[in-house]
matplotlib code that plots the C-alpha trace (Angstrom):
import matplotlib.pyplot as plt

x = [-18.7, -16.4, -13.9, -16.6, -18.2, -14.1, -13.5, -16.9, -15.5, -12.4, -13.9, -17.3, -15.9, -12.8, -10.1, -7.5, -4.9, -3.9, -7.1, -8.1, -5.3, -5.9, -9.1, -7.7, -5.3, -8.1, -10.3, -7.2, -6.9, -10.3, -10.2, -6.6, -8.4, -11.2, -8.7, -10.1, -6.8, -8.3, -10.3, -7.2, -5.1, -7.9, -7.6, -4.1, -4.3, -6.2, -3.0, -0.8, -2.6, -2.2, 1.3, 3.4, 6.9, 9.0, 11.9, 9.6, 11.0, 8.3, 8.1, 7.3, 3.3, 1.9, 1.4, 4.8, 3.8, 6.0, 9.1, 10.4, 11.4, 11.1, 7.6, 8.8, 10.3, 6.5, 4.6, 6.9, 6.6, 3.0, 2.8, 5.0, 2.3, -0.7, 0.9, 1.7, -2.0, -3.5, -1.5, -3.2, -6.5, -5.7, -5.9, -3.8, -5.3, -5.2, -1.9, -0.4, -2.1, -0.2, 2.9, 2.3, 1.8, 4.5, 7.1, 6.3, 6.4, 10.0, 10.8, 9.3, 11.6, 14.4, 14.2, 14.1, 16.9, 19.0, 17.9, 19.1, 22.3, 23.1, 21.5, 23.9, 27.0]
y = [2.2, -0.8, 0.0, -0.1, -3.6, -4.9, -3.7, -5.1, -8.2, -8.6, -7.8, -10.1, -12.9, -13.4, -13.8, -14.9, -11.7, -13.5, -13.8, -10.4, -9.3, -11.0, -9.8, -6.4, -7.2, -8.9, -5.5, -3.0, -5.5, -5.1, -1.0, -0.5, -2.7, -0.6, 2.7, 3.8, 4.9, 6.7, 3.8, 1.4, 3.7, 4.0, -0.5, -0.6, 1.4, -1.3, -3.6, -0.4, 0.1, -3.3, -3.2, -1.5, -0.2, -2.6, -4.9, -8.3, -9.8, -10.3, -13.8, -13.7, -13.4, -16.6, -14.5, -13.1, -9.7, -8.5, -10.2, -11.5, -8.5, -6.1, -5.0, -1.2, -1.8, -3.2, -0.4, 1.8, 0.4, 0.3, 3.9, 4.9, 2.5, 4.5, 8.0, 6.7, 5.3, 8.6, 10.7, 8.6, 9.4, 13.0, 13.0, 15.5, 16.6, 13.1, 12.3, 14.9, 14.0, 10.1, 11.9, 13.8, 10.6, 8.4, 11.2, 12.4, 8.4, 8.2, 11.2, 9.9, 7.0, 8.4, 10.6, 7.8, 6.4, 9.2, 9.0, 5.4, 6.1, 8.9, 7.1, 4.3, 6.5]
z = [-3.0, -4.4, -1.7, 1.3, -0.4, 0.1, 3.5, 4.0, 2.4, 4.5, 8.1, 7.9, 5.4, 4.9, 8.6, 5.7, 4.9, 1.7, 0.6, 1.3, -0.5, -3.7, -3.7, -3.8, -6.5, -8.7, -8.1, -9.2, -12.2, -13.1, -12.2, -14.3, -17.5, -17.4, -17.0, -14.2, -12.1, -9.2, -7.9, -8.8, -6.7, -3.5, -4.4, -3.7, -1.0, 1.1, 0.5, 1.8, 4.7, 6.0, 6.1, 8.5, 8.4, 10.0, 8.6, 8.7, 5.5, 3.3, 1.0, -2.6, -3.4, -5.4, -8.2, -8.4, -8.3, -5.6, -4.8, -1.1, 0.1, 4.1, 4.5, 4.7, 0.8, 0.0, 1.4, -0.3, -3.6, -3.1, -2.5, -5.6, -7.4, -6.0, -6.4, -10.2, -10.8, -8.7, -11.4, -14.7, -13.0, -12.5, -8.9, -7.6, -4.3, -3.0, -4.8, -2.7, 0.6, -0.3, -0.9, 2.1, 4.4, 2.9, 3.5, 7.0, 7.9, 6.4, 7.9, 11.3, 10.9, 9.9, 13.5, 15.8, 13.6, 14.4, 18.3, 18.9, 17.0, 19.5, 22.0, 21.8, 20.8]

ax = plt.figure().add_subplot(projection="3d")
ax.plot(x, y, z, "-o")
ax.set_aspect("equal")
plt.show()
């Protein structure tokens, strides 16, 4: 329900991405003090699924929590965050289905790597 109420939030509210996204962060804040990991992990999800996988260098957030660094390197670290906070809630079903997607993306990436080096070769 909290997550619908924040997509909610973002699409008739808020146009601002930053603000959205501290909103998520105050939310997983609020679900990780109260120990509930599985809705901290479905939280940071939000913030994962609004990034994509390119090399767009990323600047520091205002709170410090995540350096300047590529977008590809947040997501990922946002994913080993969720499959951490999934595990403390004893989610393993869905742990698995995050493992599932983070590594068949890498693995999608790492084959149209290889194509454009033997394209160009």
């Amino acid at each position: 329900m909290v997550v619908v109420v924040c997509q909610d939030f973002h699409k008739l509210e808020v146009q601002s991405r930053e603000l959205y996204v501290r909103y998520v962060y105050k939310l997983y804040d609020l679900h990780v003090l109260a120990e509930n990991h599985t809705e901290a992990g479905f939280t940071l999800k939000l913030h994962a699924e609004l990034l994509s996988w390119s090399d767009q260098v990323l600047p520091e957030t205002p709170d410090s929590r995540w350096p300047e660094q590529l977008e590809w390197q947040r997501k990922d670290a946002i994913y080993h965050k969720i499959i951490g906070e999934f595990n403390r809630g004893k989610v393993f079903f869905t742990n698995t289905s995050s493992c599932l997607h983070r590594l068949c993306t890498v693995e999608a990436i790492m084959f149209l790597l290889c194509h454009v080096v033997h394209a160009v070769i």
